[in-house]
Every structure is written in C-alpha cells, then in structure tokens.
C-alpha positions as CSV (number, residue, x, y, z in Angstrom):
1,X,0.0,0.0,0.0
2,X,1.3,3.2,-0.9
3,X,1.1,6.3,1.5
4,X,0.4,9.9,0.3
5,X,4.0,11.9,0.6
6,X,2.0,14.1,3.5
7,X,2.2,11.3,5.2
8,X,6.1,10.3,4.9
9,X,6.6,13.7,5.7
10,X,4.7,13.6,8.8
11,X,5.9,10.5,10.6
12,X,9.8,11.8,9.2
13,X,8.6,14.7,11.4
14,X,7.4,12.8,14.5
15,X,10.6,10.8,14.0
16,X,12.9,13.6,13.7
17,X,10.9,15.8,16.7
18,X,11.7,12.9,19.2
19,X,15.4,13.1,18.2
20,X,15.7,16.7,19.0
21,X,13.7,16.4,22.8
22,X,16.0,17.3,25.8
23,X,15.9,15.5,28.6
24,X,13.6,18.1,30.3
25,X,10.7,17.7,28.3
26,X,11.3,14.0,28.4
27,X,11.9,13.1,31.8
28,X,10.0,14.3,34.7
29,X,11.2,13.7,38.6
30,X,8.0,13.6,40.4
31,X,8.5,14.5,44.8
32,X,5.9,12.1,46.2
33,X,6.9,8.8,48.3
34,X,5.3,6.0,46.5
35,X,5.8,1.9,46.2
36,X,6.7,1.1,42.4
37,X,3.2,-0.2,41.8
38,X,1.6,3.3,43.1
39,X,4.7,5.4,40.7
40,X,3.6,3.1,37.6
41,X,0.0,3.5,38.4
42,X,1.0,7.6,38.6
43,X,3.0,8.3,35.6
44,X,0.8,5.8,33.2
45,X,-2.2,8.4,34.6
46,X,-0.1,11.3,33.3
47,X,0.2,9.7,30.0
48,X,3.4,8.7,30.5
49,X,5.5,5.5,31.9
50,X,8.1,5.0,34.6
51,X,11.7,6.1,33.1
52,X,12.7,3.3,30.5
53,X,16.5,3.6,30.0
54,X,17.5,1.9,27.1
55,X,21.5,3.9,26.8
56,X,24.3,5.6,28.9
57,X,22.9,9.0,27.7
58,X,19.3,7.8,28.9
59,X,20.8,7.1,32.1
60,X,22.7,10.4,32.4
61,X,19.8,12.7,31.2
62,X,18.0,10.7,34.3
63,X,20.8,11.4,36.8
64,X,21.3,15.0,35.7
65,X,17.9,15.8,37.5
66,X,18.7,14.3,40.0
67,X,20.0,15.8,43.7
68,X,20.7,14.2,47.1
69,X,17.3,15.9,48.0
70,X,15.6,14.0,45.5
71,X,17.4,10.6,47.0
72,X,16.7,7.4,45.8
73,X,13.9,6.9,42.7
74,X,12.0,4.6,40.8
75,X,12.7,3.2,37.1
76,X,10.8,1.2,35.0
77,X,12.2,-1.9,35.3
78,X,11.7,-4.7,37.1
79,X,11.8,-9.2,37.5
80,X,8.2,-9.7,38.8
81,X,7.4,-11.6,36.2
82,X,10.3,-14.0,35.6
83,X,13.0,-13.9,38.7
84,X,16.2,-12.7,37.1
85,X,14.8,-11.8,33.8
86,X,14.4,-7.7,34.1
87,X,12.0,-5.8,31.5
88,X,11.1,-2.5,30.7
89,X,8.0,-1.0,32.2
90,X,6.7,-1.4,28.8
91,X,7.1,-5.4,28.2
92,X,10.3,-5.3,26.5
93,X,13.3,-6.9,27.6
94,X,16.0,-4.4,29.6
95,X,18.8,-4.6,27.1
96,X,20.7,-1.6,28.7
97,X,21.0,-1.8,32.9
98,X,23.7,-0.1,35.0
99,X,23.5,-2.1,37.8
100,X,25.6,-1.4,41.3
101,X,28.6,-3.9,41.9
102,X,26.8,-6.7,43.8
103,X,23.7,-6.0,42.0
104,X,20.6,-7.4,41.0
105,X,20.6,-9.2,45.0
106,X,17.4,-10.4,45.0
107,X,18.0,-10.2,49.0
108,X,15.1,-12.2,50.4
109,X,13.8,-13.3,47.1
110,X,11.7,-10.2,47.5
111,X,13.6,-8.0,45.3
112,X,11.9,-7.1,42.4
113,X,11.9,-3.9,41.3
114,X,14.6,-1.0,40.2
115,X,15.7,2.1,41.8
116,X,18.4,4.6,40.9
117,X,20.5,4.5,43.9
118,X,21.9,7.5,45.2
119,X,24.2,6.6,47.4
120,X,26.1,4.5,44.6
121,X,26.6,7.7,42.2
122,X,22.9,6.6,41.0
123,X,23.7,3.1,39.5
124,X,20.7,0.7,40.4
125,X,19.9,-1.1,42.8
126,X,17.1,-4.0,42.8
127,X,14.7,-3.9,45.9
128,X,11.7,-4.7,47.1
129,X,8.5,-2.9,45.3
130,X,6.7,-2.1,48.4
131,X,9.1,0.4,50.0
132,X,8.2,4.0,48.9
133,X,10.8,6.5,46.6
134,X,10.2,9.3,44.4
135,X,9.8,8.4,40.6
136,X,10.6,9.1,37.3
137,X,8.2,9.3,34.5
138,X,8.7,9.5,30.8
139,X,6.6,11.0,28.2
140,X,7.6,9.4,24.9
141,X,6.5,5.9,24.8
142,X,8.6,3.0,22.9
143,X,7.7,2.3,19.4
C-alpha cells in the first residue's frame, strides 16, 4: 500500500521531533513517596511510563535531575514476572541496565523492582517494590 508523501513527511517529522527532545521535556522527577506499583500507576495516569532507560545518555539525562534531595527513585524496570529476567516497564526486555557492583541481589527473594541509587553515584539497585521513593516518569513511549 502506498502512502500519500503528507504522510512520509509527517511520521519523518514525529521521527525527527523525538530526536531533538531534551531531557527536560522528556523526563519528569516527580517528589511524592510512592511503592513502584503506586509510581507506575501515577506516571501511566499522566500519560506517561516509569523512566525506560535503554542507553548511557538515557541514564545520564535521568541522573542530571537528579540531587541528594531527591534521594533514591524509581525506574521502570523490574523481575516480577520472571526472577532474574528484568524488562522494561513497557514489556520489553531491559537490554541496557547499570547495575551497582553486587547487584541485582534479589535479598530475600523479595527484590523485584529498580531504583536509581543514590548513594552508589545513581547506579541501580534491585529492591523490594513495596518500600516507597520518588519516581521518574517518561513522556515518549517506545515504538
């Protein structure tokens, strides 16, 4: 089937749009104390997701908004499905992860979702989804 060059011209521009978004507009750090179920829940009611990172930039653009005052925050990842098998928020598998030294624990076999750690210069850390952090939402969804 052959498309109208409007519309070649219109997903080149979606394409090219989401290229060109900065990490501000992307990302947002939201301040409330939730478990990881309550952040998902949150961010998928803004029309958005809990951060995917999929890249070292992703991770960085995360981290740079970062602050000891924000502490500790939820990603979009997790093993809740399949112990030791972590996907993205959005069902696919987590082919990028910047995991801690000693990391993914599983301590207790309770340990099942991901948090940016501050304390380890913001690497993750895999812990159980009950405890409450601030979150990260993003507002472009995966393809």
């Amino acid at each position: 089937m052959m498309f109208p060059t409007c519309w070649s011209a219109v997903v080149l521009a979606l394409m090219c749009s989401f290229e060109n978004v900065n990490a501000t507009d992307r990302y947002k750090v939201i301040q409330k104390q939730r478990t990881w179920y309550q952040a998902r829940d949150d961010c998928e009611s803004r029309n958005a997701h809990l951060a995917v990172i999929r890249s070292h930039q992703d991770n960085s653009d995360v981290k740079d908004l970062l602050s000891q005052d924000i502490g500790n925050v939820w990603i979009g990842v997790n093993d809740l499905y399949n112990e030791g098998t972590y996907k993205y928020v959005t069902g696919r598998d987590a082919t990028y992860t910047n995991w801690r030294d000693g990391e993914p624990s599983d301590g207790s076999g309770r340990e099942n979702c991901v948090e940016m750690s501050y304390e380890y210069d913001f690497k993750w850390n895999d812990c159980p989804c009950t405890l409450t952090r601030n979150y990260v939402c993003e507002y472009y969804r995966e393809s």
